[in-house]
C-alpha positions as CSV (number, residue, x, y, z in Angstrom):
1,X,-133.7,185.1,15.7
2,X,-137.3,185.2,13.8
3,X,-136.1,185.5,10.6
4,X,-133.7,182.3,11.2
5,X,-136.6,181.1,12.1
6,X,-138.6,181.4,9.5
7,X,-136.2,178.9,7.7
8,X,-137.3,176.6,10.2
9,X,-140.5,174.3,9.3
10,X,-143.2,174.6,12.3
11,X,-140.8,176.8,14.6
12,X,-142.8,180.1,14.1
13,X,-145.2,180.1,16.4
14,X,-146.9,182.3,18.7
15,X,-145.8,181.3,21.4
16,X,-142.0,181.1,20.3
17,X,-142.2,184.8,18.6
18,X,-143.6,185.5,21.9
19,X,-140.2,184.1,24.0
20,X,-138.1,185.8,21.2
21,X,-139.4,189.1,21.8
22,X,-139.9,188.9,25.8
23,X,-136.0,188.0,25.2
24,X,-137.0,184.7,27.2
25,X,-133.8,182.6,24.4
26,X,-131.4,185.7,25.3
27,X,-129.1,183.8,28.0
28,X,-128.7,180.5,26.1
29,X,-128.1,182.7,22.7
30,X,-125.5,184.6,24.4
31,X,-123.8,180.9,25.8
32,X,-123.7,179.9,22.3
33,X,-122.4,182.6,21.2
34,X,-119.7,183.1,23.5
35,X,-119.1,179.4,23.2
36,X,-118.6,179.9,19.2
37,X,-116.4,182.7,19.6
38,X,-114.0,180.9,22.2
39,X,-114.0,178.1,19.8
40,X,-112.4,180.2,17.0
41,X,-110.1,182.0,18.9
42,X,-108.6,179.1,20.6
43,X,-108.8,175.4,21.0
44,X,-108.9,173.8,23.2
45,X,-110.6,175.4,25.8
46,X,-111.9,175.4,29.0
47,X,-114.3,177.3,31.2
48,X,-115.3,177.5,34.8
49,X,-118.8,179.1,36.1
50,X,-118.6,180.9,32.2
51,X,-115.2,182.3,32.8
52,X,-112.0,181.0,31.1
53,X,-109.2,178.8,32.2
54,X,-105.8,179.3,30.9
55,X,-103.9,176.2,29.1
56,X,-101.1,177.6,29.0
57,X,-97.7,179.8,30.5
58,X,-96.9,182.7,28.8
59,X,-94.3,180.8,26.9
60,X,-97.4,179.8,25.4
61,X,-96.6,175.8,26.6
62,X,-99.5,174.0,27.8
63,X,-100.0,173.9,31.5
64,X,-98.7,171.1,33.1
65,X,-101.8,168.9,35.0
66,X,-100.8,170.0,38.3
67,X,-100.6,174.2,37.3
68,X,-104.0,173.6,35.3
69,X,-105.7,172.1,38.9
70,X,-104.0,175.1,40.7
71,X,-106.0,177.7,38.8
72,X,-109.2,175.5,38.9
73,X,-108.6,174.8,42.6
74,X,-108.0,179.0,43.1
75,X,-111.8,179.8,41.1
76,X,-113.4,177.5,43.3
C-alpha cells in the first residue's frame, strides 16, 4: 500500500505510513478487495453481513423475487 502511495501527491505521511504499518486500512482493503473479486466473477451480486446471496437455481436461472427474499429472510 506505501508504494501505491507514493504515486499519490501529499498521501505519504507519517501518520498514514504509520496506519499502514499498524495495519489500521487492513479491513476496508480486504472489503475492497473481496468486493473486486466478486465483481469479476459474477455480476450481479449481492451480499448480506459480507456473505453472498445466490441469484440463481442451479439451472443457473435467476431466482425468482420471492426465492431471493426466502434466503435473505433465512440469514437474518
Amino acid at each position: 500500500m506505501l508504494a501505491l502511495a507514493d504515486k499519490v501527491e501529499g498521501l505519504r505521511t507519517p501518520a498514514f505510513d504509520r496506519a499502514v504499518q499498524e495495519l489500521i486500512y487492513l479491513p476496508w482493503s480486504v472489503k475492497v478487495d473481496r468486493a473486486h473479486r466478486a465483481s469479476r466473477e459474477e455480476l450481479p451480486a449481492a451480499e448480506l453481513d459480507g456473505a453472498a446471496l445466490p441469484l440463481h437455481e442451479s439451472e443457473g436461472r435467476f431466482l425468482t423475487p420471492e426465492a431471493f427474499a426466502r434466503h435473505v429472510r433465512e440469514r437474518l
